[in-house]
N, C-alpha and C positions, 0 to 999 in steps of 0.2 A: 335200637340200642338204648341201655337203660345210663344214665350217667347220677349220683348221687352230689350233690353241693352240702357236704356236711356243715361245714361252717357258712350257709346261707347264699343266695346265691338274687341277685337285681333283677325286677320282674322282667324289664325290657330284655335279659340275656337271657332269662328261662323262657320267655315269650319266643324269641327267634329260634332256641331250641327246638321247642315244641313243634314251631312253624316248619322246622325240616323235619318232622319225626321223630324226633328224642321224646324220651320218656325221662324226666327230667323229676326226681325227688330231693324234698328239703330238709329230710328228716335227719336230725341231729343224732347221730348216735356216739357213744362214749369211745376213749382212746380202746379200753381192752374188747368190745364187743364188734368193733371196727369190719374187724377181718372176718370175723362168721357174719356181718351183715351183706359183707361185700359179698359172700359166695352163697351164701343163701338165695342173696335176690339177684345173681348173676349181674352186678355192677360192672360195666363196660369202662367207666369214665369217673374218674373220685375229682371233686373240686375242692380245695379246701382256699383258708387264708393263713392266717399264722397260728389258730389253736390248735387245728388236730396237726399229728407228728404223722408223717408218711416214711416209718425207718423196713430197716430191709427186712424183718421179721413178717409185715404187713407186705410186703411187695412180694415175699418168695409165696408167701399161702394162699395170694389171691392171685389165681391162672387169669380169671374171665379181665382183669384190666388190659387195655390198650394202652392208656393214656391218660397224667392226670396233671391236674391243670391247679395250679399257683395263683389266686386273685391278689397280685400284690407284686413287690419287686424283687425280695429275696427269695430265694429258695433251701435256706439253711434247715427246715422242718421237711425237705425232701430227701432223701438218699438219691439224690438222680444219678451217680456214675453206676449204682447197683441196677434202677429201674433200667437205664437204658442198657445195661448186658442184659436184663431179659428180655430185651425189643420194645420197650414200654417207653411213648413218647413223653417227654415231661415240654411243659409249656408256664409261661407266666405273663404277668403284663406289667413290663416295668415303666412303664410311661404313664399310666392311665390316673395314679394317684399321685404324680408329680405337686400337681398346683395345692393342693389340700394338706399334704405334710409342708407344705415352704408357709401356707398363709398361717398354720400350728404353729411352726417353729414362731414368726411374727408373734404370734399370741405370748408365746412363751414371753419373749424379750420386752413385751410393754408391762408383761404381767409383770416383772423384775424390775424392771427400771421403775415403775409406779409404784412400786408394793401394792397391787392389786391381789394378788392372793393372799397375803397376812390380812389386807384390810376387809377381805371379804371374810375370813374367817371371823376377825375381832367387830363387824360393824353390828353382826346379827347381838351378840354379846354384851358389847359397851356402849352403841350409836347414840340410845336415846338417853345416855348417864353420861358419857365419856366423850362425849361429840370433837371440843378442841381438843383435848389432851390428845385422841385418835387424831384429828386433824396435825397439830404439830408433829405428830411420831413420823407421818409421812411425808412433810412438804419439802423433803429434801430429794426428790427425785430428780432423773437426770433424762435429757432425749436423747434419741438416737442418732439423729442428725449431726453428720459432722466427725463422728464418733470409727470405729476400725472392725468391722467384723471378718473375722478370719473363720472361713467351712472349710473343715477337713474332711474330704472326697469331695471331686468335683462332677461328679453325671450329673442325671437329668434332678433331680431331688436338689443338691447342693447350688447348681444354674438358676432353677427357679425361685430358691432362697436370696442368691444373690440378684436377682432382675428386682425384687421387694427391696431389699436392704439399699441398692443405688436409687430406686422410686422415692426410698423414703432420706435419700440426703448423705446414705452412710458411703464409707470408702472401703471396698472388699478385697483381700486376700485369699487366696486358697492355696492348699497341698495337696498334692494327689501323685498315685502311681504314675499318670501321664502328664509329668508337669511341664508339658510346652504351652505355649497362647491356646485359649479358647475364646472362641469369638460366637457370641452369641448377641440374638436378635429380640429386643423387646418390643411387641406391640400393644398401640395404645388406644382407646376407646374410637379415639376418629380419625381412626384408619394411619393412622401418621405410625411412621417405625424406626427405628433406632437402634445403632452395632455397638455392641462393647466388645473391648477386647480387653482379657486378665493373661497376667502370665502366673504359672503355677512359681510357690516360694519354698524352701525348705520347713521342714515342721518347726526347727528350733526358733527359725526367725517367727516363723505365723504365733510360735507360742507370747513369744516376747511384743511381739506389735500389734497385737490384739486386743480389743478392749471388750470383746464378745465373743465369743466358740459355738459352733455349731457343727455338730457331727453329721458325719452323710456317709458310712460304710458299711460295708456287708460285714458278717458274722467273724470275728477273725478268733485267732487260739489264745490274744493274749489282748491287753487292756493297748487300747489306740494311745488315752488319756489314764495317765497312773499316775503313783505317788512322784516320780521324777518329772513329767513332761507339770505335773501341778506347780508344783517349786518353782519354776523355769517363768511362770504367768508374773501380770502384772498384780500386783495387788488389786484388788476390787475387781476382775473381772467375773462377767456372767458365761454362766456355759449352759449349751440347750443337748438333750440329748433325744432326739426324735429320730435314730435309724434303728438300732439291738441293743440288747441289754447285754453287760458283759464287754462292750466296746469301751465302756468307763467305769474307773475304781469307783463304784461308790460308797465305801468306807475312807478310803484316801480322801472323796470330795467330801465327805460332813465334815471330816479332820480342817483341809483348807475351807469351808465354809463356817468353823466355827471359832478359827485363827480370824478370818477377815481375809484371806490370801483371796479369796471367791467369794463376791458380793452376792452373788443368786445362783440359785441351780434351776435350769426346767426339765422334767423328764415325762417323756412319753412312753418307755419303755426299762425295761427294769433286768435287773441281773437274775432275780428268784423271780422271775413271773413266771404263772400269776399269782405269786405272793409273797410280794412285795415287803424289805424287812421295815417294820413298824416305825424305827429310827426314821427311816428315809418318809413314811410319811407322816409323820410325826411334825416334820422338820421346819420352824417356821420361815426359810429363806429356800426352799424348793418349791415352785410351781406344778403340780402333779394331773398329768390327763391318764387315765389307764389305754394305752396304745389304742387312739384313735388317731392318728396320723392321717391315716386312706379313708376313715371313716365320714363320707359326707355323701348327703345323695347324688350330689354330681360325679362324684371319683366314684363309688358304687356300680353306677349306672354305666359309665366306660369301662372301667373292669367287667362287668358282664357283658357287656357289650363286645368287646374286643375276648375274652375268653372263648363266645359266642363262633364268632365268625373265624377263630382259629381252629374250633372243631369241628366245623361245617367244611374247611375247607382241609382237613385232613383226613375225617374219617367218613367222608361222603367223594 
């Protein structure tokens, strides 16, 4: 069976492929050339992550697919209720890039509370002219510690943001569709382990008792965070946005970003991507990664890994 990993694919998971038979290809090819590549080279198995779109025009033309597989948690760039009327299994791996988006999101929030991103932009610039003056513009940062962070959605992503955030001192809220106790387990280097228990909060309250925001939901029709749930915040809060783009107004946040209502923005993912409006990065109070959330070689390497052994153990 021939399987195609358009948007790339961890050697360890093409290696176990192989090890069962697969004929396993990396070749990148474009959104519109997609489907004549698929049926040309009789593609059994499409892998993608979040670039290429797998919509129903691509699922009706290409007969030879079984099955195609998700490197990552959402599946909003799938038509899967389409693919599975035509028998075509769809698969993903929502767990494998959990720890690598929470320690991102971290990144985001020291980036903010430091001014580590404005200061990296202005050091290359003014360092060796402007040394104090750069030095006072920042020395008003604040920690984490002690402080409120409120994730809105609670799975595996939002859990492991908050097992970080109580590591580092802070006090966590969440909202979620399933807002009863979640009790989750943290482990620690030497062996020793530890249960927290949270109870899910309404949004209006997480809005108001929050002193930091962090997103964790799948693709929705309408803004989670918009111009009303903005208003609603404390003044100077930070908000991180590492799940979709579209989940957050980002023209309402430059608005509260440039009131003061929201003291920092971090974004891993963007409403026009991939391209991103120039405001937004422009902006010197946004933190900007272009959606590397899953991107690390260890989340990589489990995501093939586990994509690996779900097709081994479906189409064999």
């Amino acid at each position: 069976m021939r399987i195609l990993a358009n948007d790339g694919l961890s050697q360890i998971g093409k290696s176990k492929l192989e090890e069962a038979g697969f004929d396993v290809s990396e070749t990148k090819v474009a959104q519109e050339q997609l489907a004549n590549y698929i049926n040309q080279n009789q593609i059994d198995v499409l892998l993608v992550r979040s670039a290429t779109q797998v919509d129903k025009k691509i699922i009706e033309n290409c007969e030879s697919l079984k099955l195609i597989g998700r490197g990552g948690v959402g599946l909003d760039n799938i038509d899967v209720d389409y693919a599975k009327s035509k028998g075509i299994q769809v698969i993903n791996t929502p767990a494998a890039s959990s720890e690598s988006v929470a320690e991102l999101v971290i990144g985001h929030l020291l980036n903010g509370v430091r001014f580590l991103a404005d200061a990296n932009r202005n050091m290359p610039l003014d360092g060796d002219t402007k040394f104090k003056h750069l030095k006072n513009l920042y020395q008003k940062g604040i920690e984490l510690k002690g402080k409120t962070l409120g994730i809105i959605g609670f799975g595996r992503i939002g859990q492991a943001v908050a097992e970080r955030a109580i590591g580092m001192g802070m006090t966590v809220v969440f909202h979620d569709h399933h807002p009863e106790e979640r009790e989750f387990i943290m482990d620690f280097f030497d062996g020793q382990k530890m249960t927290f228990k949270l109870s899910g909060i309404p949004m209006e309250e997480l809005l108001q008792r929050s002193d930091f925001i962090s997103i964790h939901v799948p693709q929705t029709n309408g803004y989670v965070i918009g111009k009303e749930e903005l208003q609603k915040l404390k003044s100077g809060t930070g908000i991180v946005n590492a799940a979709r783009g579209g989940v957050l107004d980002e023209m309402a946040l430059m608005e509260a970003l440039d009131s003061g209502k929201v003291a920092f923005a971090g974004l891993d993912v963007f409403e026009s991507e991939p391209k991103p409006e120039i405001r937004i990065l422009m902006h010197p109070k946004i933190s900007l990664s272009p959606h590397i959330g899953g991107s690390t070689v260890e989340a990589q390497d489990r995501i093939g890994l586990e994509l690996a052994e779900q097709i081994i153990s479906i189409l064999q």
